[in-house]
MARBA-3410 file (N, C-alpha, C, O; in Angstrom, 1 decimal):
216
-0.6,-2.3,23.1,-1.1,-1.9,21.7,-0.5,-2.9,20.7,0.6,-3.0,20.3 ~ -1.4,-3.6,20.4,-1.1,-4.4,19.3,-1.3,-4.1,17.5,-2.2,-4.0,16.7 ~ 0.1,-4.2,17.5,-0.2,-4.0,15.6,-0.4,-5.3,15.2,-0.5,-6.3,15.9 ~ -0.7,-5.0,13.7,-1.2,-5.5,12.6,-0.1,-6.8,12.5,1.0,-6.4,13.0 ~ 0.0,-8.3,12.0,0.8,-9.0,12.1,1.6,-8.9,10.3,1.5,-7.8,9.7
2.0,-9.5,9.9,2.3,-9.6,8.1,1.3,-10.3,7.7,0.7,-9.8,6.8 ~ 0.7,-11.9,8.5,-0.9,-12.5,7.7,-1.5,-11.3,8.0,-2.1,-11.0,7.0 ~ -1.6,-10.7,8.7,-3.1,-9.9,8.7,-3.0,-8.9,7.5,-3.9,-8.5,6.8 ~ -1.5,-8.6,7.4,-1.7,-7.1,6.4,-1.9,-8.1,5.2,-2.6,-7.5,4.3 ~ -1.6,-8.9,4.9,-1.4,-9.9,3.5,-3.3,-10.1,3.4,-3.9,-9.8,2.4
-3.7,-10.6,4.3,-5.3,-11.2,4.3,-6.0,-10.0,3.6,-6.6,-10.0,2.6 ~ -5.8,-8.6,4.7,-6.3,-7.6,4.3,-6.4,-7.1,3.3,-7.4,-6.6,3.0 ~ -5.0,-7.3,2.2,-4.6,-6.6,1.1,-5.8,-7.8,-0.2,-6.6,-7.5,-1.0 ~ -5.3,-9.2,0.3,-6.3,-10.4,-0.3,-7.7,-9.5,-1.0,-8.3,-9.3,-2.0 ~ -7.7,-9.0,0.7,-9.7,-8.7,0.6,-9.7,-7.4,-0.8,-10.5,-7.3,-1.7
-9.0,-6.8,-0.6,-9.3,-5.3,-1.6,-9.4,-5.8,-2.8,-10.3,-5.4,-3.5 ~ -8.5,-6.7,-3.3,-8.3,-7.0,-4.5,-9.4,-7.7,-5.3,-9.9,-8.8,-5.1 ~ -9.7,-6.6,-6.5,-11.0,-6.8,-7.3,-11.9,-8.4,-7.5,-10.9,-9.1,-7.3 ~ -12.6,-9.0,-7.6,-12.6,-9.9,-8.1,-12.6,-10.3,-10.2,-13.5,-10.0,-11.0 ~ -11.7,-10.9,-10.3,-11.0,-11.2,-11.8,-10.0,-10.3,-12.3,-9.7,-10.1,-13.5
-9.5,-9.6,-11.1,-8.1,-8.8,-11.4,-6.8,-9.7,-11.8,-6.5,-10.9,-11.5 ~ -6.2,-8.6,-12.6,-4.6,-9.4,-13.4,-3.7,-8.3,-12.4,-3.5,-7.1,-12.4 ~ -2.9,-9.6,-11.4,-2.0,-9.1,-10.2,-0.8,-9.4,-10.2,-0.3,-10.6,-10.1 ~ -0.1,-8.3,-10.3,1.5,-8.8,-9.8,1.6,-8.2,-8.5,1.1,-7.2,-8.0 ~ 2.5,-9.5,-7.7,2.4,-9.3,-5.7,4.2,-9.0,-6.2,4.8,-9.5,-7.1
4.6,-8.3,-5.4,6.1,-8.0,-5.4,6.8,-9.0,-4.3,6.2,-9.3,-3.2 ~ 8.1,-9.4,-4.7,8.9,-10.1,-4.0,9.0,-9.4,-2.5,8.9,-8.2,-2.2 ~ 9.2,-10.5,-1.6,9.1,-9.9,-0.2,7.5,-10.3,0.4,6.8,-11.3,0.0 ~ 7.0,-9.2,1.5,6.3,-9.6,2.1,5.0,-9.6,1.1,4.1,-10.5,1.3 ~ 4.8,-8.7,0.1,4.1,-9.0,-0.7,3.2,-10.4,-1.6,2.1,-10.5,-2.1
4.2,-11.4,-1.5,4.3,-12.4,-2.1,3.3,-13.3,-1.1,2.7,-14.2,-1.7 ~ 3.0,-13.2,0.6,1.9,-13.5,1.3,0.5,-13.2,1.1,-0.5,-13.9,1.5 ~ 0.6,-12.0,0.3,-0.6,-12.2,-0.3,-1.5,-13.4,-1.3,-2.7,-13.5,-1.4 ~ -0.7,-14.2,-1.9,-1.2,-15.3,-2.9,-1.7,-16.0,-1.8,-2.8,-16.3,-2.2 ~ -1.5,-16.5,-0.2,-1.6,-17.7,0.3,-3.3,-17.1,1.0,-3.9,-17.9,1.7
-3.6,-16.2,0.7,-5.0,-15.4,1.3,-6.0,-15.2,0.3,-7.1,-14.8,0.5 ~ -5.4,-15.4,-1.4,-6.6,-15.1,-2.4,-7.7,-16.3,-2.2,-7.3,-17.4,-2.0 ~ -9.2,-16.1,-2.2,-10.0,-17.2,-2.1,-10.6,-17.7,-3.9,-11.0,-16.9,-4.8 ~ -10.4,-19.2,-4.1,-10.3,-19.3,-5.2,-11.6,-18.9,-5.9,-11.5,-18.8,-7.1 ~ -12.6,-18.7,-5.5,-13.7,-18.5,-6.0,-13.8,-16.3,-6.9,-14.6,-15.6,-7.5
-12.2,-16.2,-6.2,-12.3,-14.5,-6.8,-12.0,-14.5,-7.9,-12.2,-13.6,-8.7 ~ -11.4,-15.6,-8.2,-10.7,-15.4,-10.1,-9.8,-14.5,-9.8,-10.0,-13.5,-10.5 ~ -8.8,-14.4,-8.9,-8.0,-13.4,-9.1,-6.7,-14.1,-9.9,-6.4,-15.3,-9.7 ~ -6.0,-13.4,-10.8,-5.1,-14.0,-11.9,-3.3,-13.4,-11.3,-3.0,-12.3,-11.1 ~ -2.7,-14.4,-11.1,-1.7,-13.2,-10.6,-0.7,-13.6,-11.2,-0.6,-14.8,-11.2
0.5,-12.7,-11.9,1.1,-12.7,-12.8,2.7,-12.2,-12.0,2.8,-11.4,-11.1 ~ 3.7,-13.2,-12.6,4.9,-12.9,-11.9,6.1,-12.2,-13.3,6.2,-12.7,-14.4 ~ 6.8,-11.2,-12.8,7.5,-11.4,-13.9,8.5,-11.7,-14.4,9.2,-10.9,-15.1 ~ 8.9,-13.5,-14.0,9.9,-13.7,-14.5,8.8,-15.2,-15.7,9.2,-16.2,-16.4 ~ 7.7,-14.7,-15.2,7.3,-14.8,-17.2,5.9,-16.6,-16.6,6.3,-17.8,-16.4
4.8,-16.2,-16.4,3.8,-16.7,-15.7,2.7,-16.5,-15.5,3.0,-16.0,-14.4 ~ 1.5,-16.5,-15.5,0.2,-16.2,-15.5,-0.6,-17.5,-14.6,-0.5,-18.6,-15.0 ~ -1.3,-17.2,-13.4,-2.0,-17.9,-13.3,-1.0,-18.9,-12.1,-0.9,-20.1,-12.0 ~ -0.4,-18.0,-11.5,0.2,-18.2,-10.5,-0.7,-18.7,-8.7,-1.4,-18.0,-8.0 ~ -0.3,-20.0,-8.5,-1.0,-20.5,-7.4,-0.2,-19.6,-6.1,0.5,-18.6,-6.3
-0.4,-20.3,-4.5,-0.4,-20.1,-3.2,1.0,-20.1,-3.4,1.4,-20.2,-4.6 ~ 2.0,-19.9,-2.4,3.3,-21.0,-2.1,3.4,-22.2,-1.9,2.9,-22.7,-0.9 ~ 4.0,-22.9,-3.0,4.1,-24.3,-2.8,5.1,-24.8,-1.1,6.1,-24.3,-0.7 ~ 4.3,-25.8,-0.4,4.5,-26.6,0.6,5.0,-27.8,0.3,4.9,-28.2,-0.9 ~ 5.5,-28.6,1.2,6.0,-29.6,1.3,6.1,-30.8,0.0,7.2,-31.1,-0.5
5.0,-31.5,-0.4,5.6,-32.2,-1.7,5.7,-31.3,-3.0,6.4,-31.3,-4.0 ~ 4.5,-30.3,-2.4,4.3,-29.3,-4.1,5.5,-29.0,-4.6,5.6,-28.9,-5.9 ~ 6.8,-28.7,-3.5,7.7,-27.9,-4.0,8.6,-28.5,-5.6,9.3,-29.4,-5.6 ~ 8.3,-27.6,-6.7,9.1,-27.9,-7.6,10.0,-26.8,-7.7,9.5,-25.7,-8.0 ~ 11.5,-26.9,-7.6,12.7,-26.0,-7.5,12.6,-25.0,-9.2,12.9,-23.8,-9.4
12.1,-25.9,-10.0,11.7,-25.0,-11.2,10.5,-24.3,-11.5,10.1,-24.0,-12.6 ~ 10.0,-24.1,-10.4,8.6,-23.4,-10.6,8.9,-22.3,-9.3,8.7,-22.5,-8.1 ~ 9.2,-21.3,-9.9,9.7,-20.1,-8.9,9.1,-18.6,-8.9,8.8,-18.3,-10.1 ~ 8.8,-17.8,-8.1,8.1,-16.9,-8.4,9.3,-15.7,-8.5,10.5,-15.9,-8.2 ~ 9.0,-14.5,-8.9,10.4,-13.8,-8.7,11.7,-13.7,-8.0,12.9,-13.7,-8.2
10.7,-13.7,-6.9,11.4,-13.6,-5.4,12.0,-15.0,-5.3,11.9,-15.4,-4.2 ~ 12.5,-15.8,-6.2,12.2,-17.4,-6.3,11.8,-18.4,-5.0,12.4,-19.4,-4.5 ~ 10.1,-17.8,-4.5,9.8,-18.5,-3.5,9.2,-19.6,-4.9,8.9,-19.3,-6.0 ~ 9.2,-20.8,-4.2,8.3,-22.3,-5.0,7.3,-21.6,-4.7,7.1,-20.9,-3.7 ~ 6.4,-21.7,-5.9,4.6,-21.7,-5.8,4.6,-22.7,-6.5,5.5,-23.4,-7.0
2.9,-22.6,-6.5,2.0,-23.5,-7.3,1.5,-22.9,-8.0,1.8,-21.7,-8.0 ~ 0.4,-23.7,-9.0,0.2,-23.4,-10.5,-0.8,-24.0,-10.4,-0.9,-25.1,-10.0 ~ -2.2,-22.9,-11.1,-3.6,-23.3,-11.0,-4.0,-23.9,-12.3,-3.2,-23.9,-13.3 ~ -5.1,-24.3,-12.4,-5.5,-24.7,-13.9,-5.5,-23.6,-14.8,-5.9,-22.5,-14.4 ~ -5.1,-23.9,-16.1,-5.2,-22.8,-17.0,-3.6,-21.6,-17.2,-3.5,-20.7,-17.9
-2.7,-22.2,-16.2,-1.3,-21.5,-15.9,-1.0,-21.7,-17.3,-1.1,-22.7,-17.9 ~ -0.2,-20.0,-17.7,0.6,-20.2,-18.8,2.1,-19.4,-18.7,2.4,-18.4,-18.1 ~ 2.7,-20.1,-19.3,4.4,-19.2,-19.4,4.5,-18.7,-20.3,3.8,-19.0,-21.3 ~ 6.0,-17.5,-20.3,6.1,-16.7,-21.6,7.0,-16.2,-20.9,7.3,-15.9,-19.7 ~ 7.7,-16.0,-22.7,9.3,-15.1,-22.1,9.6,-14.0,-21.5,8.6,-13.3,-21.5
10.6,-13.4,-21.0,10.2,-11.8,-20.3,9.9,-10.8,-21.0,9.1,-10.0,-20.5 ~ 10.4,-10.7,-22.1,10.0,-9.4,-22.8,8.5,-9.5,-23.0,8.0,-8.4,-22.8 ~ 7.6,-10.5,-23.3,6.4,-10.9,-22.8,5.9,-10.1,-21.9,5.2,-9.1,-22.2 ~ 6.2,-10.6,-20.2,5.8,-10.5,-19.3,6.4,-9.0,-18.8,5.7,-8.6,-17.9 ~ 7.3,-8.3,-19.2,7.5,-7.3,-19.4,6.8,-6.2,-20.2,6.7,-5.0,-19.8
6.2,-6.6,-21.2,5.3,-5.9,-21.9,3.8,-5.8,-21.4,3.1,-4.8,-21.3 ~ 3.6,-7.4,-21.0,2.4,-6.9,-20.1,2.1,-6.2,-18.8,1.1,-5.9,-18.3 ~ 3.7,-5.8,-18.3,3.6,-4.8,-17.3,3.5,-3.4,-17.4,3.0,-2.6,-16.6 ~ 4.2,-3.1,-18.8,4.4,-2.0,-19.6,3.2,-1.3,-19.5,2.8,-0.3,-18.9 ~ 2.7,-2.3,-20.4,1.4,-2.0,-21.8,0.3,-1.8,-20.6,-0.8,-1.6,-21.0
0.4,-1.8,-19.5,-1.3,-1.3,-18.8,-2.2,-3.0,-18.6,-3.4,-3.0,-18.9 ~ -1.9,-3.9,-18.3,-2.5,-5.3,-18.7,-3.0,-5.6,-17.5,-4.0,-6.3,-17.3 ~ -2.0,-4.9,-16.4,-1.9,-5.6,-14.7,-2.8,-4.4,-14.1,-2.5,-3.3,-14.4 ~ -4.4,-4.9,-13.0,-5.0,-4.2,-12.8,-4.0,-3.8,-11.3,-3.8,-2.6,-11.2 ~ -3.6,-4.4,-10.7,-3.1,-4.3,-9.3,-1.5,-4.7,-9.2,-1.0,-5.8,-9.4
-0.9,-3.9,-8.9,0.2,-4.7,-8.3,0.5,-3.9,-6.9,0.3,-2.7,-6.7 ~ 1.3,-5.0,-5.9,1.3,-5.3,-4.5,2.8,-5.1,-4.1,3.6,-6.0,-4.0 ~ 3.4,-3.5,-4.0,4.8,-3.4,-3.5,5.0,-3.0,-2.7,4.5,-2.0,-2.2 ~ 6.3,-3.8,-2.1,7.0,-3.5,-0.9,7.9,-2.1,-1.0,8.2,-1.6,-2.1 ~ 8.1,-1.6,0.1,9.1,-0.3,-0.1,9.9,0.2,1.0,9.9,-0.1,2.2
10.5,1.1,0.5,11.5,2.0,1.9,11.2,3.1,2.4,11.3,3.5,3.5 ~ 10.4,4.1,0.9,9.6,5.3,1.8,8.5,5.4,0.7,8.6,5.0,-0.4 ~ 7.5,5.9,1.4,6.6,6.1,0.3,6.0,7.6,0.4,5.6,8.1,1.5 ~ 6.0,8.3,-0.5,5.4,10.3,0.0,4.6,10.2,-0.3,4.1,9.5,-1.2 ~ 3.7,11.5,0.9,2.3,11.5,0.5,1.6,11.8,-0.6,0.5,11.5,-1.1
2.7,12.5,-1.1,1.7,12.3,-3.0,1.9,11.1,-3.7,1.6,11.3,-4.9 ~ 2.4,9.9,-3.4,2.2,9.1,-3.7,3.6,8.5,-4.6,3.5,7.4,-5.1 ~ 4.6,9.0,-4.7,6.0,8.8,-5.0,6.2,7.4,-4.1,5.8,7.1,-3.0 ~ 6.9,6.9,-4.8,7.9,5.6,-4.0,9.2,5.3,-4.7,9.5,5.3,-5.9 ~ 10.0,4.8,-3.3,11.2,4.6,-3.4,11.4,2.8,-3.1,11.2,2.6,-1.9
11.7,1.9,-3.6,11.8,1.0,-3.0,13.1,-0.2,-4.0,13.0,-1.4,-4.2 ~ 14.0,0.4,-4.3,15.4,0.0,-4.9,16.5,0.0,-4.3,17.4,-0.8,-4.5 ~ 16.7,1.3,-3.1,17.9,1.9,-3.2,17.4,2.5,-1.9,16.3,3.1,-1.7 ~ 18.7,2.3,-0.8,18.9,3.4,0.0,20.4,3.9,0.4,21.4,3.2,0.2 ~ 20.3,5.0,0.9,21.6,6.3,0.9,22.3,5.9,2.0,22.4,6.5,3.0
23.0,4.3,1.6,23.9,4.1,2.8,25.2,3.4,2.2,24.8,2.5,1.5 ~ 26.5,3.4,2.2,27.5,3.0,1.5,27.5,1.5,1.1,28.1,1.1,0.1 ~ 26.9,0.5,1.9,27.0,-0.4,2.0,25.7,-0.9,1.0,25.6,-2.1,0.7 ~ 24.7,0.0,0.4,23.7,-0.5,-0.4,24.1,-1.2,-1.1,25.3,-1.2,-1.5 ~ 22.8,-2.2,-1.5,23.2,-2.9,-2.6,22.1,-2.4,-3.7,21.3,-3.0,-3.0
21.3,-1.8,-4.8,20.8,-2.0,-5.7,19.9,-3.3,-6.0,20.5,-4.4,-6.2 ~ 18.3,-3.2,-5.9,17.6,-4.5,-6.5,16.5,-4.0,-7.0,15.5,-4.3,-6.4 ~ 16.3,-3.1,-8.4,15.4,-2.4,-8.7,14.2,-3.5,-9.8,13.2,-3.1,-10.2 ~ 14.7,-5.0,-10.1,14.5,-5.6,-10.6,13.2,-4.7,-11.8,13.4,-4.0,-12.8 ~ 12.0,-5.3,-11.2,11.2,-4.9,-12.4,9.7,-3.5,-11.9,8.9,-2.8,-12.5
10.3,-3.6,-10.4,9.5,-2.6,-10.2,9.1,-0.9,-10.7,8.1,-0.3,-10.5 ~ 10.2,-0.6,-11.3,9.8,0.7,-11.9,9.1,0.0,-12.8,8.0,0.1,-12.3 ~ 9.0,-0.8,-13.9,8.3,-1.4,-15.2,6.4,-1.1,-13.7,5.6,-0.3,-13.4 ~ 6.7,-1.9,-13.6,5.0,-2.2,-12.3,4.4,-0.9,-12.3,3.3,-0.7,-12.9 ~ 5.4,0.0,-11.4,4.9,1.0,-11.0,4.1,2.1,-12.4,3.1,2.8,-12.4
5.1,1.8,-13.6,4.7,3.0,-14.8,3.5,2.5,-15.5,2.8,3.2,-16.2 ~ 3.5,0.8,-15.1,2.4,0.1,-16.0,0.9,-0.1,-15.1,-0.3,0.1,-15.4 ~ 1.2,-0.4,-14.2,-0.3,-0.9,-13.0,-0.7,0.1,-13.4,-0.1,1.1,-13.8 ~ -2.1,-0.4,-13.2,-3.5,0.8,-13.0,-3.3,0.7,-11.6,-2.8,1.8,-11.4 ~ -3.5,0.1,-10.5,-2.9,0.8,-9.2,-1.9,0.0,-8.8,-1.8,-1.2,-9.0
-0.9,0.9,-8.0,-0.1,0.1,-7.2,-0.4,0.4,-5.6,-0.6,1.4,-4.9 ~ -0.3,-0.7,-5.3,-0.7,-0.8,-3.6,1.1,-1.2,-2.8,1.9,-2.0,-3.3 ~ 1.2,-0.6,-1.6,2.3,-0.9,-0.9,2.1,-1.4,0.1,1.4,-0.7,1.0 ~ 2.6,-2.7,0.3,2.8,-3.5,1.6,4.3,-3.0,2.6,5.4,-2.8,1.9 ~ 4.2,-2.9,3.8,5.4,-2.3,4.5,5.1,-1.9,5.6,4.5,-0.9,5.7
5.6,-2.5,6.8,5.9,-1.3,8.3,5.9,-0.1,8.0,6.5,0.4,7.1 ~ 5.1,0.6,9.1,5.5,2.1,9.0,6.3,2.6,9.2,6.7,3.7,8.8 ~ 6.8,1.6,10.4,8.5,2.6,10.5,10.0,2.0,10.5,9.9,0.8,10.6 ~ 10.8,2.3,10.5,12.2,1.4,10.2,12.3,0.8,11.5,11.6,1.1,12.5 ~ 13.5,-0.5,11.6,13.7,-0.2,12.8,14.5,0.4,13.6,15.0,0.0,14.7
14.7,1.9,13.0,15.1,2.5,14.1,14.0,3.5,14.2,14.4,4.6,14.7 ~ 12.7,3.3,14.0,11.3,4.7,14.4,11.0,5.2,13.6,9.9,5.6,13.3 ~ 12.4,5.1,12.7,11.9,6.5,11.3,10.6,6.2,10.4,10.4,5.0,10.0 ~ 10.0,7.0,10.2,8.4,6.8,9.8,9.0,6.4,8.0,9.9,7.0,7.5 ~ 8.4,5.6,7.6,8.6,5.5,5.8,7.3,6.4,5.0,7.2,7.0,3.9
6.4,6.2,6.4,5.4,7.6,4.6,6.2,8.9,5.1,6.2,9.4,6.2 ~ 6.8,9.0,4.2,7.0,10.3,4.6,6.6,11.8,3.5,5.9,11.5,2.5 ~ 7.2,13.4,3.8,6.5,14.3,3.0,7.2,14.4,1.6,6.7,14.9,0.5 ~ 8.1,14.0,1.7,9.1,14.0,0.4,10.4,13.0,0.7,11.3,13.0,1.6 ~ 10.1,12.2,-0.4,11.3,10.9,-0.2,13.1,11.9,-0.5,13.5,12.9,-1.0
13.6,10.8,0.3,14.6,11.3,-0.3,15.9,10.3,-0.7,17.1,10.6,-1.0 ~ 15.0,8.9,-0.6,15.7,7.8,-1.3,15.9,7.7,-2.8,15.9,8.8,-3.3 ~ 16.1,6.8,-3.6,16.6,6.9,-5.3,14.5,7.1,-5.7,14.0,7.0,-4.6 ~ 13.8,7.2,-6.5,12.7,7.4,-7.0,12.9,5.7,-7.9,13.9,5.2,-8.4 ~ 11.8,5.3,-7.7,11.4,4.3,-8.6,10.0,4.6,-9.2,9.9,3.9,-10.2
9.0,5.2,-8.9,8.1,5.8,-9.6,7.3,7.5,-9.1,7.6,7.8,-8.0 ~ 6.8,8.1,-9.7,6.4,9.2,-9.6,4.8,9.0,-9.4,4.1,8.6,-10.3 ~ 4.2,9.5,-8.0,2.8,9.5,-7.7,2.1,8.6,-8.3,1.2,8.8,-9.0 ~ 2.6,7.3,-8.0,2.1,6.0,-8.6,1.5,5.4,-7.4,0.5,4.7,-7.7 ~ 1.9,5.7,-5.9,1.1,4.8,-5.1,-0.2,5.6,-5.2,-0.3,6.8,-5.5
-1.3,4.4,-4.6,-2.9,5.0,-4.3,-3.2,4.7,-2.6,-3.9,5.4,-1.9 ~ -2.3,3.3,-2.1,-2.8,3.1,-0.8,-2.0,2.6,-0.5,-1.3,2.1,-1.3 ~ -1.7,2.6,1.1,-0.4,2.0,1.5,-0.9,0.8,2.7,-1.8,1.4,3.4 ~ -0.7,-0.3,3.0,-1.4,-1.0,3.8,0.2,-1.2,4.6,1.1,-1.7,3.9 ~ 0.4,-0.7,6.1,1.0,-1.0,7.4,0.6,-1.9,8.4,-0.5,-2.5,8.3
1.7,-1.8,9.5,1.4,-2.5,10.8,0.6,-1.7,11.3,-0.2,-2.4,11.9 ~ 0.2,-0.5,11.3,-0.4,0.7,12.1,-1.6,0.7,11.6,-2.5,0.6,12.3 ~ -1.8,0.9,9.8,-3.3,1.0,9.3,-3.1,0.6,8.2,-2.1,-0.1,7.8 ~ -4.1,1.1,7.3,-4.4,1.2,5.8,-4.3,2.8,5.6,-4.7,3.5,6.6 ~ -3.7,3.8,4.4,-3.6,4.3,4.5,-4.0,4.5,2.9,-3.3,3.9,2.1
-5.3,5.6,2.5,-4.9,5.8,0.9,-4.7,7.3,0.9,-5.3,8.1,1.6 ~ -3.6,7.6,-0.2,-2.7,8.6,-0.7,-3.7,9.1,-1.3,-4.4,8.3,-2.0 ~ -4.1,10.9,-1.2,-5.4,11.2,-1.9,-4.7,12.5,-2.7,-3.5,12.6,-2.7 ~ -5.4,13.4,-3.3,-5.5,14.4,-3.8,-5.3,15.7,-2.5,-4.6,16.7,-2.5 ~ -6.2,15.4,-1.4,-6.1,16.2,-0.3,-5.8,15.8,0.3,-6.3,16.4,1.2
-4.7,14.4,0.9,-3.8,14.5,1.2,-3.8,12.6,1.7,-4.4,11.8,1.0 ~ -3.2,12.0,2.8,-3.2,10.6,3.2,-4.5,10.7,4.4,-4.9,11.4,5.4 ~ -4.8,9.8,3.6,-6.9,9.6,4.5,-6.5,7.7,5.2,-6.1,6.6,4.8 ~ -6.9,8.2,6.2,-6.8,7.0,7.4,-8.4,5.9,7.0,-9.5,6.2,7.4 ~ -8.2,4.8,6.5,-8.9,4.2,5.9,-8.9,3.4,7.1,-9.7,3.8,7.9
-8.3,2.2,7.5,-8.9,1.4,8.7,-7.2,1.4,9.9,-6.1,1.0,9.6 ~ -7.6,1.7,10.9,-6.4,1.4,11.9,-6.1,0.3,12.7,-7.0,-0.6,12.9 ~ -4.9,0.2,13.1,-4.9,-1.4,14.0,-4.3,-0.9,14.9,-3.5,0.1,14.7 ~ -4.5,-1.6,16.1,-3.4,-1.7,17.2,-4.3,-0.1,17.6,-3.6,1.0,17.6 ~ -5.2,-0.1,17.7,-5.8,1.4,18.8,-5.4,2.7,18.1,-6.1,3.8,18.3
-4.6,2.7,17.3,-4.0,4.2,16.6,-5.7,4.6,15.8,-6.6,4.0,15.3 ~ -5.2,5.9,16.1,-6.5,7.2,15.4,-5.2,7.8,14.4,-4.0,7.7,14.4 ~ -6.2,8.7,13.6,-5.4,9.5,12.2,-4.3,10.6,12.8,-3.3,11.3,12.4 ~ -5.2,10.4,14.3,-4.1,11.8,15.1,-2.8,11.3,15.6,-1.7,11.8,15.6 ~ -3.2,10.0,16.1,-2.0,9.3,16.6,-0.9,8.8,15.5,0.3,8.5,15.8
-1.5,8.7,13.9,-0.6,8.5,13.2,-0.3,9.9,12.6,0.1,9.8,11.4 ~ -0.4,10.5,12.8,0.0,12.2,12.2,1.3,12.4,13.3,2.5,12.8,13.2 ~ 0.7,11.9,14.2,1.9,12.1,15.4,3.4,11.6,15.0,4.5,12.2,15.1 ~ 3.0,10.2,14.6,4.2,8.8,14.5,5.0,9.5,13.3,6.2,9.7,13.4 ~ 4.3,9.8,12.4,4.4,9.8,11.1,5.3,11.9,10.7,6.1,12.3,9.8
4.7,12.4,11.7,5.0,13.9,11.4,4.4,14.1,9.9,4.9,15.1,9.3 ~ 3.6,13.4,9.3,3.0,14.3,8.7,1.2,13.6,9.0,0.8,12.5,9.5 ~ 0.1,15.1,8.3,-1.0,15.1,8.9,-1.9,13.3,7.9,-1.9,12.7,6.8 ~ -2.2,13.4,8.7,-3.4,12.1,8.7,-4.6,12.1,8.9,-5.1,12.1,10.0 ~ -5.1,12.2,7.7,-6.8,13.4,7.6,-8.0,11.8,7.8,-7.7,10.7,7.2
-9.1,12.2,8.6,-10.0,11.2,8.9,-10.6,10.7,7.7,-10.8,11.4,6.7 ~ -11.0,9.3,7.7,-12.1,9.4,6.2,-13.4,9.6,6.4,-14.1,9.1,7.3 ~ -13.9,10.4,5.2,-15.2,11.2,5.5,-16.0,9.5,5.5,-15.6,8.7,4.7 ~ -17.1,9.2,6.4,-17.8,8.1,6.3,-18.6,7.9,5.1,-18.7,6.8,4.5 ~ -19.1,9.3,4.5,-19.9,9.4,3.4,-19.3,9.4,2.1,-20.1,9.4,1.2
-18.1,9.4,1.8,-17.2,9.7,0.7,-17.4,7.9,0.2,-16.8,7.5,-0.8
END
């Protein structure tokens, strides 16, 4: 049974995203998403350590050490790139500006809560950077992430019980296992990889995993 790879969930996540959406990709694997936008989408993707119009990951000559994305991977910079201070770029995360943003996490609940700052182990370290700001401001937030740790433990789970970084702010969760969106009646199995059915992830997951109506 083969899962999903990280390009594949990154390509995938590429595809959803609107065309002439304003995107913040979160540090981590999220940040693979820039190297899969096709330029003809006008997709705008915004970093917040103060940036607009953020290119791919910079390679080999591109790399400029002062041109960093949060996560301070080097990118590139498309025509029309502009900078601005954080309270700026903070405001535009605030203020509702960002149609999409793309986060990594540690658990995510089926009503749509996420934890992805903090976990309940002595040794944590705290990196809540700017993602609560993301989560209270996106019109949606989408989560990139394995479904399960590695030690099995499922991360969607029925009630987090990590620190909260937003309240029923996720809409869809893209895994190694599937695509998964967080609904009203409950997590609807949108596309699977690696042979899993909604039942087989109800299984993994211990909680239920409702089919998507075709007609919906």
């Amino acid at each position: 049974m083969t899962l999903a790879t990280r390009e594949h969930i990154a390509r995938r996540v590429a595809r959803d995203i609107p065309v002439g959406a304003v995107v913040n990709l979160g540090i981590g694997a999220p940040t693979m998403v820039s190297n899969f936008l096709e330029p003809d989408r006008h997709v705008v993707l915004h970093t917040e350590n103060g940036m607009l119009a953020m290119g791919p990951e910079a390679q080999g000559d591109q790399i400029d050490t002062d041109l960093v994305n949060a996560g301070k991977i080097p990118v590139t910079e498309l025509e029309g790139a502009s900078y601005f201070h954080h309270a700026d770029s903070f405001a535009m995360m605030r203020g509702g500006h960002l149609d999409v943003c793309v986060l990594g996490a540690f658990q995510v609940a089926t009503n749509g809560d996420l934890a992805n700052w903090l976990v309940n182990t002595p040794d944590a370290i705290p990196a809540v950077g700017g993602a609560m700001d993301l989560a209270a401001g996106a019109k949606n937030v989408w989560v990139m992430m394995d479904l399960l740790t590695k030690t099995g433990e499922s991360k969607l789970v029925g009630s987090r019980s990590y620190p909260l970084t937003g309240l029923g702010c996720v809409s869809r969760v893209y895994t190694d296992h599937g695509v998964i969106d967080l609904t009203p009646a409950g997590p609807v199995l949108v596309e699977a990889f690696g042979g899993h059915t909604a039942h087989s992830l109800s299984d993994i997951t211990g909680e239920t995993i409702l089919e998507r109506n075709p007609e919906a």
